[in-house]
C-alpha positions, 0 to 999 in steps of 0.5 A: 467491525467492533462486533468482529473484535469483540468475537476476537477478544472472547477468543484470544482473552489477555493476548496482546492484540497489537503494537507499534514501536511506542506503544501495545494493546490486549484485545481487551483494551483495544476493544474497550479503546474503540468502543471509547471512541465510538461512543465519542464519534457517534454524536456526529451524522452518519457520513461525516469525513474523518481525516487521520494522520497518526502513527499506525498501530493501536490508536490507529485501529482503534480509530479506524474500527469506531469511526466505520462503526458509527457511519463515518466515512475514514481516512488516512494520510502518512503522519509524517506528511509536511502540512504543505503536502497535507493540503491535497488530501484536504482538499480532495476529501474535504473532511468535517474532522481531522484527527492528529498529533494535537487531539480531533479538531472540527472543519469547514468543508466547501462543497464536494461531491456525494459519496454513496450512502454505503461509504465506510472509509477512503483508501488515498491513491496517486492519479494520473495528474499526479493529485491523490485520488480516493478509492471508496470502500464500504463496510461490507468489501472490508468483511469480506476480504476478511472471510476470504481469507480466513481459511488462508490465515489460519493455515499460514500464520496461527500465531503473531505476524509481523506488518512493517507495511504502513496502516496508511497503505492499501497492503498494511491496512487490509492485513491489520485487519484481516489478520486482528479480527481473526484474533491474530495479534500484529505487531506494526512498524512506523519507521524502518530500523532493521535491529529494532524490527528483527527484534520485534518478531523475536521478542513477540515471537512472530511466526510470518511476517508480510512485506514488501520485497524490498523488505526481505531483500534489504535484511537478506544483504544485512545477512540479518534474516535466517531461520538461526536468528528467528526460528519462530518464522514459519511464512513469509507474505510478499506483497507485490506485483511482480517478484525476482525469483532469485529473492524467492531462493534467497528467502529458501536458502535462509528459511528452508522449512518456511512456507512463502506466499506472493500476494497480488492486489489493488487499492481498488480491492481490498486484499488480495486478487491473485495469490501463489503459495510455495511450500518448502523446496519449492520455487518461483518459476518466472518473474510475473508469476502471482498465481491463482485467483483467491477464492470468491475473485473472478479473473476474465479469460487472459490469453496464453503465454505465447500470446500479446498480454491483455489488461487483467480485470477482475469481479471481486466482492471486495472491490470498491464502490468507486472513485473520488476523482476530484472534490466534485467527482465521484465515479465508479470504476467497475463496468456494467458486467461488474468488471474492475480494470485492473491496469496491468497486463496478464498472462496465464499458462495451462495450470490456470495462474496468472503472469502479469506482463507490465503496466498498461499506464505510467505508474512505477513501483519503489519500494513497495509504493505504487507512485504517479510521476506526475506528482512528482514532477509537478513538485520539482517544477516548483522549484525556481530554478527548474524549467522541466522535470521527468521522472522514470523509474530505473530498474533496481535489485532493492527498491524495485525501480529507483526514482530519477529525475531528470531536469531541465535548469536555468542557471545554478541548481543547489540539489541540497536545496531542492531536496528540502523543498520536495520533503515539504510536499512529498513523504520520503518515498516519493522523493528522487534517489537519483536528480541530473540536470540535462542540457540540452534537454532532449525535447520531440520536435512538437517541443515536448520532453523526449521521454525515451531521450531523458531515460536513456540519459538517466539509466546505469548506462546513459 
């Protein structure tokens, strides 16, 4: 990975390289900074688990490319993960390092489960029991995805792109590198303060940004986000699963020269599965529609647009080695054939481009975050005075779906006080915008939660 930044530095010799919100680096004294701390990873045995949880940005990367460079196996947690929330990834990944605020500090790893030997870095992602799970990368799917797109990157953004997605994310991370190690420069954001973001891609004169959709929808409603006020932007990247149509005329009408891309991908793969590139006057015909499989990614037949859905799989050389289901289970996630389940249904029409069709599983997307219920709902449950808790997602022009929670109280419920005890375990993200308490609680008679009674109760209209 140095390797590719030291062609990167050649090419872009006393460019800036990257930013966050304190702090930048040139391509220079990023690549001396990795190589720093390469040099100081490399005393330790190749496989050795390195744990960070830093704001994204320079160090970050730097950290990142070392640590996959000297045979280390990376990892990442939100910084601002409370150490009550912290504790879950600790003990699934069971890493011998753990780098922070306060400087890298030695652990104890207790007995966990053998990684394969081509291990390079961990990508953290909810599973179904609401408990992280962790996507095993190698050095060799990150390379990849970046020669896949090459071509793409070159076209799209030839100058500084703007990344507000977290490094921590599956998203923000694949596009730091994609787009740095091509000598691009990337400007990075931690914390969400429109004024300072906008700022930013003017000041560094970024010509893309890549986001969610919730992203350009918020700045689009600020009346904040024109070609007037940014006349270097030339593209935007919609990173998502499924985009309102009425977004993508939105982000026309305020940039009708620019190109913008939706992009389709998996924390199981690294960047992008499916992508639909729409030049100046054109539209998105559906809501679903992603596009077209990028090159090097196979998609398996999926019925026509008349027919029932079926799962979407893929055959990818980006996609993962595998899964660390628990501290003591490794599992690969492709079948025999090489076939990763994507989870999400599909469709494609006669040009070949693929509809996705919903979720084959409970997951909901807020804001840009792919999120299990379950760990939501096992947080609540925690707190004393909540006897049952469901959470949904409820359909909303901003986040995409809004958390709700439903709950089942014995006695008084103080929502102040109950916010404060999900922030010790949960990033922000993760915490309900909307909490009702119910009675009664809508139960199955076999006495478990009426899934479809809470969410009645909890959408606009309930």
């Amino acid at each position: 990975m140095i390797e590719r930044l030291e062609i990167a530095a050649k090419q872009s010799k006393g460019k800036l390289a990257i930013s966050n919100e304190q702090e930048a680096l040139s391509f220079e004294d990023l690549l001396q900074t990795a190589t720093e701390w390469r040099d100081r990873l490399a005393s330790y045995p190749k496989g050795t688990r390195l744990l960070i949880s830093l704001p994204g940005g320079p160090v970050f990367l730097a950290v990142q490319l070392a640590a996959i460079d000297a045979g280390l196996i990376f990892a990442a947690i939100p910084h601002e993960t409370p150490p009550e929330g912290q504790a879950k990834y600790f003990d699934l990944f069971q890493p011998d390092l753990a780098l922070g605020q306060e400087g890298l500090r030695e652990m104890r790893p207790k007995t966990r489960a053998p990684l394969p030997e081509e291990a390079a870095m961990l990508q953290f992602t909810s599973g179904s029991t609401g408990l992280p799970k962790g996507i095993v990368l190698g050095k060799k799917q990150l390379l990849a995805n970046i020669d896949l797109n090459k071509a793409h990157i070159r076209q799209s953004a030839p100058g500084p792109v703007f990344c507000p997605i977290p490094q921590f994310h599956a998203m923000g991370n694949a596009v730091v590198l994609e787009y740095l190690l091509e000598g691009i420069p990337v400007h990075t954001s931690n914390r969400f303060v429109p004024a300072f973001e906008l700022g930013r891609i003017t000041e560094f004169e970024c010509t893309a940004v890549l986001a969610s959709p919730n992203w350009f929808q918020l700045l689009l409603r600020l009346g904040a986000l024109s070609a007037e006020r940014q006349p270097s932007l030339r593209a935007m990247t919609l990173g998502t699963a499924s985009v309102d149509p009425d977004l993508v005329e939105n982000l026309r009408k305020a940039f009708p020269h620019a190109n913008i891309h939706l992009r389709y991908g998996l924390s199981e793969s690294v960047g992008a599965l499916t992508r639909l590139d729409l030049g100046p006057g054109q539209r998105l015909e559906a809501r679903g529609l992603v596009g077209s499989s990028v090159q090097g990614v196979e998609i398996a037949s999926l019925p026509d647009l008349q027919a029932e859905p079926s799962e979407l799989r893929a055959k990818s050389p980006c996609a993962c080695l595998g899964q660390l289901v628990s501290k003591d289970r490794f599992e690969s996630l492709q079948n025999k054939e090489g076939w990763l389940s994507t989870g999400d249904l599909g469709s494609m029409d006669e040009q070949g481009r693929i509809h996705l069709r919903g979720r084959s599983s409970s997951f909901l997307k807020s804001a840009g975050h792919r999120i299990e219920p379950g760990e939501i709902e096992t947080v609540l449950r925690s707190f004393p005075s909540v006897l049952e808790a469901v959470v949904i997602g409820i359909p909303d022009p901003l986040l995409g779906q809004k958390i709700a929670a439903g709950l089942e109280v014995e006695g008084t419920l103080n929502p102040k006080d109950l916010r404060l005890h999900c922030r010790k375990f949960l990033p922000l993200y993760k915490i309900p915008q909307l909490i009702k308490e119910i009675t009664p609680f809508p139960r199955t008679a076999a006495g478990k939660p009426d899934l479809a009674g809470v969410r009645a109760l909890l959408e606009p209209d309930g």
